[in-house]
N, C-alpha and C positions, 0 to 999 in steps of 0.2 A: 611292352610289359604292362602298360597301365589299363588295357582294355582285359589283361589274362590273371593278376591277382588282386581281389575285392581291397579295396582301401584298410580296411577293419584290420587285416592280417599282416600287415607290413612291418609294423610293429613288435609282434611278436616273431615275426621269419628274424628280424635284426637281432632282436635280445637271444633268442636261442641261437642260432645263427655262431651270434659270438660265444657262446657259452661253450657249444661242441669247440670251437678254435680254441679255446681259451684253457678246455681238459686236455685237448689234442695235444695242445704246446706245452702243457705243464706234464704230461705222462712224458712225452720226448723229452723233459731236461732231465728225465731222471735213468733215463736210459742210456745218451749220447751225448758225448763231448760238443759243448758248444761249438771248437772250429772244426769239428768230423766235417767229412766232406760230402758224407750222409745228412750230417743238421744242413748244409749250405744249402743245399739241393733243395730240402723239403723246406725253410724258410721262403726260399727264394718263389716256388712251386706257390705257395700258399698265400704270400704276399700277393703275387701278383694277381693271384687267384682272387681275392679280398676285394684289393683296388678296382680291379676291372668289376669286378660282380659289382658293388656297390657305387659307382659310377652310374651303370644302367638302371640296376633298382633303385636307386634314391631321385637317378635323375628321368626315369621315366613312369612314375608313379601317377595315379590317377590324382586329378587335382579336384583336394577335398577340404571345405575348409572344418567340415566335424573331424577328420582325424589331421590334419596338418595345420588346420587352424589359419593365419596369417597366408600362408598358399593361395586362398583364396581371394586376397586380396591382391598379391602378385597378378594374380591371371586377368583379373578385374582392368587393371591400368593395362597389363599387356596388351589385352583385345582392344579396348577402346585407343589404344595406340596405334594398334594395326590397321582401326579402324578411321583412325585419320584426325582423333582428340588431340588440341595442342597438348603441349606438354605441363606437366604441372610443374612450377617454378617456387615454390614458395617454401620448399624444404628437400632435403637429400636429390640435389639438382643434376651432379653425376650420375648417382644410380639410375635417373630416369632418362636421364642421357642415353645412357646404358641399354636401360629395359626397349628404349623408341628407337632406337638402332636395330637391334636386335628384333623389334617386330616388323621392322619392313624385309629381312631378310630369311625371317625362320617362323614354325610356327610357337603356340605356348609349350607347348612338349620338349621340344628343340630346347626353348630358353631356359627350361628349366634341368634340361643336361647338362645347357653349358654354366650354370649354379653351383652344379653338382661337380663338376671338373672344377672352379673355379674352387670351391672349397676343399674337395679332397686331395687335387694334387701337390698344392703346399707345403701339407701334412707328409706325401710320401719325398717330395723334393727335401726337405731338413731333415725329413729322417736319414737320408742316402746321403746326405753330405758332413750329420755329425756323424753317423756312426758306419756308412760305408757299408759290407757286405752284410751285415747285424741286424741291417735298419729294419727288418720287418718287426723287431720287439718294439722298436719306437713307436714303430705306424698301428700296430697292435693297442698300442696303451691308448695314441688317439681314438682308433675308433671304439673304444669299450670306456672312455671316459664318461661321465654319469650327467652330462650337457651333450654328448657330441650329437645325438637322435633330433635334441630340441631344435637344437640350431644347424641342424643340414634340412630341415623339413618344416621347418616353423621360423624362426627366427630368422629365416633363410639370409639376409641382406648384414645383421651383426655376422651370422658363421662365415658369412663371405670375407668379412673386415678383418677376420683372427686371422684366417686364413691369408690371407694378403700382408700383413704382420708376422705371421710364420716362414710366407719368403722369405719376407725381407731379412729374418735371423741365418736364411739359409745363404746368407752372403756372404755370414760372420764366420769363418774357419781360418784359425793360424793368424790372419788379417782382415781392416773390416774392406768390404768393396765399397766406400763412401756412396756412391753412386746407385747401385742397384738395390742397397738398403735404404736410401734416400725414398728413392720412385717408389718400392712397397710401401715404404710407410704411408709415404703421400696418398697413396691411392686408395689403401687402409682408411684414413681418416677420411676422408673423399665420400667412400660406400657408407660411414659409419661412424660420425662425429667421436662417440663416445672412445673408439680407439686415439683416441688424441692421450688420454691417461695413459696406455699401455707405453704408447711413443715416448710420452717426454720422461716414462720410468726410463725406458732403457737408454736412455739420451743421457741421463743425468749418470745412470753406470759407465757409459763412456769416460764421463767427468769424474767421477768418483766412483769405487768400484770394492772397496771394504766391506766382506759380507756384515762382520761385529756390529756397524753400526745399523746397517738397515736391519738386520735381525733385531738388536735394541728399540728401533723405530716400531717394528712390527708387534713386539710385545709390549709396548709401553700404549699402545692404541686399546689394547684389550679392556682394562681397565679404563680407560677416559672414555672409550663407548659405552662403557658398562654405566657409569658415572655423569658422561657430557654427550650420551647419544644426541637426544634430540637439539643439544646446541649447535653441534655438525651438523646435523641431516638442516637444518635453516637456514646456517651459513651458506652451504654449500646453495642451497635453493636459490638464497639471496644474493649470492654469487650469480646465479644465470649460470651454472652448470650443466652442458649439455646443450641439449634444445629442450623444448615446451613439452615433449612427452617423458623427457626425462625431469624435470623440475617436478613434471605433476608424481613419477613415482617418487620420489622425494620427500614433496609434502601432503601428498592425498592423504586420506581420513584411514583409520584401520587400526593404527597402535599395535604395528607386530613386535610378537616377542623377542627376544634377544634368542639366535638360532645358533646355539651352541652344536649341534648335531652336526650345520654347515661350518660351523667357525674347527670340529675336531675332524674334517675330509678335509680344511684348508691346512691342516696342520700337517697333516701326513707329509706332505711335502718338504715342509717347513723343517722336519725333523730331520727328515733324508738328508736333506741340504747340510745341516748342523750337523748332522753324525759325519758325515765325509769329508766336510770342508776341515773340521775341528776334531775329531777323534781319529781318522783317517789321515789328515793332514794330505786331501785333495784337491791340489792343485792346478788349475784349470781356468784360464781368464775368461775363456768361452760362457763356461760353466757359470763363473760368479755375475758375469754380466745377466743369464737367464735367471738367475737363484735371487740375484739382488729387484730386479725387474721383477720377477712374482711375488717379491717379498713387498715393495712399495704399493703396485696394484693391490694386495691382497691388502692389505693395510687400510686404505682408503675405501673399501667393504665393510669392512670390520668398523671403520668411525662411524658409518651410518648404516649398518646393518639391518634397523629395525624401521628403514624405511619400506615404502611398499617396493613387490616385484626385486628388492633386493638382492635375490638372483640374479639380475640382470647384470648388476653392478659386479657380483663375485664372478660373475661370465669372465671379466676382463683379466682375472685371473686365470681360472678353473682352467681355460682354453689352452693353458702351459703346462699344467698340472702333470700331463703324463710324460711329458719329456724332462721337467724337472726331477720328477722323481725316477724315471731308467738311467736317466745320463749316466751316473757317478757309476750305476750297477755295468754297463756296458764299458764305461773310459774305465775304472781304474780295476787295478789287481786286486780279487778276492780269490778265495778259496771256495771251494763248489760255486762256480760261480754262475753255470745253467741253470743250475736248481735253484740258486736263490733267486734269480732273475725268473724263471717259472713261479715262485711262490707272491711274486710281488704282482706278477701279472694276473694270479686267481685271485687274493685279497684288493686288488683295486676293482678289479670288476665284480667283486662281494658286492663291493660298496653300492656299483651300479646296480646290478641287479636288485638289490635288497631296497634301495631309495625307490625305481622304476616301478616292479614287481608287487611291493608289500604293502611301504611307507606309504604311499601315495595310495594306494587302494584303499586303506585304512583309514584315509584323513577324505577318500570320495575323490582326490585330483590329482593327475600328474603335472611335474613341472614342467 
């Protein structure tokens, strides 16, 4: 596939791409009973259809680093790996583990299939084990969520890490499997230091698991960012948070503004969460474990917000964001409950398109 569509265009096959899925499935919820045996059929049809298309396209894309950016950097160490370069030791020592394995067996096209498999089947594995025969609205939200493009084709080595932390949640049904969510996580932090935040949230949910209060934590940060940003974003640096590429987004020079636009897409969730957990009275341990883990990560965004690449930081959330917000629409009993689940799926990917599409044209760069 990478020799037969020009780099330039990949981008936009993806955004429209899901756009047509995203009318398709929103015209079908208002047509057909969510358990019809018509909807199973044409979910099941379409899902797989999804998975597999974007498996090949994402993972045999020509390697570019003006439109994939950081890509070109993967291919860089690949080659001279294959080429017989010791290995580099002095950071992310797994992943290169990884990458020098993988080039004496495969070529760079190959490795970067198996990236591509390594990040998207996560996504479809949790969605089939929280929600079972449904799961294409799950896997749906992931791939239209408003980061997932950056980091399957850019960011490629974090998207790997969510994704590997996405197993690991796919452990968690009824009981947790200690063990197989142990190894994800490990291997998580492993590819991508920064998933060490994501982990010790959901660890701490184990231990404690009260939405009330992380939702209080999460609001009460609003404010003391607003007020003690730059004292966190220091702390944090002066902590030795992360490794040296992340301290430097930390404390580099810039003075970004406080991004209220990303702090009201982190909410959306937030809301979901509150309305079901608390108006609904939905109960769910599954649930409050994922709700309370995107509520701590997103938090810890939020305190240093206005540091640089601060995207980076809201990644460690954003990457949950769309299984946060379907769970409750899928698990508990509503009324029209296709259509609503259809409406949620056209307004989050507003969002994406509208940030992708516009926002970013507007301001001269995409995130």
């Amino acid at each position: 596939m990478y020799d037969i569509i020009p780099a330039e265009y990949y981008f936009s096959i993806y955004l429209y791409g899901c756009m047509a899925f995203v009318f398709f499935t929103l015209l079908h919820t208002y047509v057909i009973k969510i358990n019809d045996r018509k909807n199973i059929i044409y979910i099941n049809v379409v899902g797989y259809f999804i998975l597999i298309f974007l498996v090949f396209f994402m993972g045999f894309r020509p390697v570019s680093g003006r439109y994939f950016v950081d890509m070109r950097t993967y291919s860089y160490h690949f080659i001279s790996y294959a080429n017989g370069a010791p290995m580099i030791r002095s950071k992310d020592l797994f992943f290169h583990y990884f990458m020098k394995i993988c080039s004496g067996i495969m070529g760079v096209n190959q490795f970067f299939f198996v990236c591509a498999l390594v990040y998207l089947l996560p996504m479809y594995r949790v969605s089939k084990v929280f929600f079972g025969k449904y799961w294409f609205y799950s896997f749906l939200m992931f791939i239209i969520s408003f980061s997932f493009w950056t980091y399957g084709v850019n960011g490629i080595r974090n998207g790997m890490a969510t994704s590997l932390f996405l197993l690991g949640l796919s452990f968690n049904k009824n009981k947790i499997n200690v063990f197989g969510m142990a190894i994800s996580f490990l291997l998580a932090i492993l590819v991508h230091k920064t998933l060490s935040l994501p982990v010790l949230a959901y660890t701490a949910t184990l231990l404690f698991n009260n939405p009330k209060h992380y939702l209080k934590f999460w609001i009460a940060c609003i404010p003391l960012s607003l007020v003690l940003g730059g004292l966190f974003t220091s702390t944090f640096t002066a902590l030795g948070f992360g490794d040296e590429r992340l301290n430097a987004y930390l404390s580099g020079g810039g003075g970004n503004s406080f991004r209220f636009d990303f702090l009201l897409y982190s909410t959306s969730a937030v809301v979901t969460g509150w309305y079901f957990i608390y108006k609904k009275q939905f109960k769910d341990k599954v649930y409050n474990h994922l709700f309370n883990a995107y509520l701590a990560t997103n938090a810890f965004w939020i305190l240093v917000i206005r540091a640089n690449f601060s995207n980076r930081f809201a990644y460690l959330s954003w990457f949950m964001m769309g299984v946060v917000i379907i769970y409750p629409f899928l698990k508990h009993p509503i009324n029209n409950k296709h259509i609503k689940i259809g409406k949620v799926i056209f307004f989050y990917f507003a969002f994406t398109y509208f940030m992708m599409e516009l926002y970013y044209l507007i301001r001269g760069a995409r995130a």
